[in-house]
C-alpha positions in Angstrom: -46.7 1.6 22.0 -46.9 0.9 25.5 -44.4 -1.8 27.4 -45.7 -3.6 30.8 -42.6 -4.6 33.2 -44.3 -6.0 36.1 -41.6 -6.5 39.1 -42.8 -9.7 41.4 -41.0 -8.2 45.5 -41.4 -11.9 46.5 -39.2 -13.4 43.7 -35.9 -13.6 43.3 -33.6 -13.0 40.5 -32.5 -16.1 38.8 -28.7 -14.0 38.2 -28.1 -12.0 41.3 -30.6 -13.3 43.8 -31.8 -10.4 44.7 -35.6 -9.7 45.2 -37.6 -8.2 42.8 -37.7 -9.8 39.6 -39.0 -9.2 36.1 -41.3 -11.9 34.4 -38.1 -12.8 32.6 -36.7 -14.2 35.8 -34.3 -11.4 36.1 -34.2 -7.8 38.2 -33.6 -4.2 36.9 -30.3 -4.3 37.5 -29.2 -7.6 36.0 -31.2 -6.8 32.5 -29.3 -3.3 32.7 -25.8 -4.8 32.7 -27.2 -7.3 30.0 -28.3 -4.4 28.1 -25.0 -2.6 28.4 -22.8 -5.6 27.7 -24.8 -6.3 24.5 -24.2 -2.7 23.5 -21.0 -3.0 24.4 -20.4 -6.2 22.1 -22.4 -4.3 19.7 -19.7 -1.2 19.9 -16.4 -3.6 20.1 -17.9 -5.4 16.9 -18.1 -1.7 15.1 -14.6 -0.7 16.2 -13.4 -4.1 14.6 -15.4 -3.5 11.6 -13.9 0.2 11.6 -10.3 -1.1 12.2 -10.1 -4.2 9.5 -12.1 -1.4 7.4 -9.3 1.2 8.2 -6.0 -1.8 7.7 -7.5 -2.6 4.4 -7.5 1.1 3.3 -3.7 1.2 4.5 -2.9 -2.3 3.1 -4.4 -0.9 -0.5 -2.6 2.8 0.1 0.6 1.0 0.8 0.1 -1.9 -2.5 -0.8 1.4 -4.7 2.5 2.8 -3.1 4.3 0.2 -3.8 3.4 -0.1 -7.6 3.9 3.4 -8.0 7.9 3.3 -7.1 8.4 0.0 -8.8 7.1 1.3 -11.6 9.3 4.6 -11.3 12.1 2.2 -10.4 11.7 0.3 -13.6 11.6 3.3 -15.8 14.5 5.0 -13.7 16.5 1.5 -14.8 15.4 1.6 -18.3 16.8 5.4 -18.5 19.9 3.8 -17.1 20.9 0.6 -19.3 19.8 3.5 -22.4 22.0 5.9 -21.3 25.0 3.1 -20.1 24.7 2.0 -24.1 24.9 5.8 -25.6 27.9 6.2 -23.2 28.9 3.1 -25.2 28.4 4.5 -28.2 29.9 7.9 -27.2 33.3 6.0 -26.2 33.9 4.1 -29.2 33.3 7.5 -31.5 36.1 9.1 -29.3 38.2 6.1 -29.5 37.4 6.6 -33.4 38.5 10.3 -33.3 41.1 9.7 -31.0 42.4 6.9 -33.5 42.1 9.2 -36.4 44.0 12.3 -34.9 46.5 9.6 -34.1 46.5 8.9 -37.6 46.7 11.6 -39.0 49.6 13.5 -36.7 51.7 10.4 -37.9 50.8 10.9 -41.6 51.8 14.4 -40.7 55.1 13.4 -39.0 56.2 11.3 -41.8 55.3 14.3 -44.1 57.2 16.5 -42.0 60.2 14.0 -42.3 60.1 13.8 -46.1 60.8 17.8 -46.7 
């Protein structure tokens, strides 16, 4: 494929003003910068793609995160309220024990008072 720029010395550019321009209406120079600033847009637009891209993948790190330890907090709570009711149970049988020694070192007394 073969590409035809002819350059007219006796017109000026419709951007600059300077002589020497393309059938376009504009010179070298201006199509160059126009060139480079649409790469340019082209580049910011893929470094905001890559950023939103790359703040979605933390957003969804940091939500998987956060499910993770609330779901470790909820077990590590559950463990606690069964462990708060088997110290529960553990006090009442000591209170029970600790009621029948009492019981039985006065059945003992009062024994030990009959001989």
């Amino acid at each position: 494929m073969t590409l035809t720029i002819i350059i007219d010395q006796n017109k000026s550019c419709a951007k600059c003003g300077d002589m020497g321009a393309t059938q376009s209406g504009l010179c070298l120079k201006c199509i160059s910068k126009k060139l480079k600033g649409q790469e340019g847009r082209k580049i910011m637009a893929k470094a905001q793609q890559n950023l939103f891209g790359e703040r979605d993948f933390i957003v969804n790190t940091l939500e998987t995160e956060r499910k993770v330890l609330q779901d470790e907090a909820e077990a590590t709570m559950s463990s606690i309220q069964k462990k708060g009711e088997k110290l529960e149970e553990l006090k009442e049988r000591i209170e029970n024990i600790s009621s029948s020694i009492e019981s039985i070192r006065k059945a003992a007394k009062a024994e030990g008072k009959k001989r």
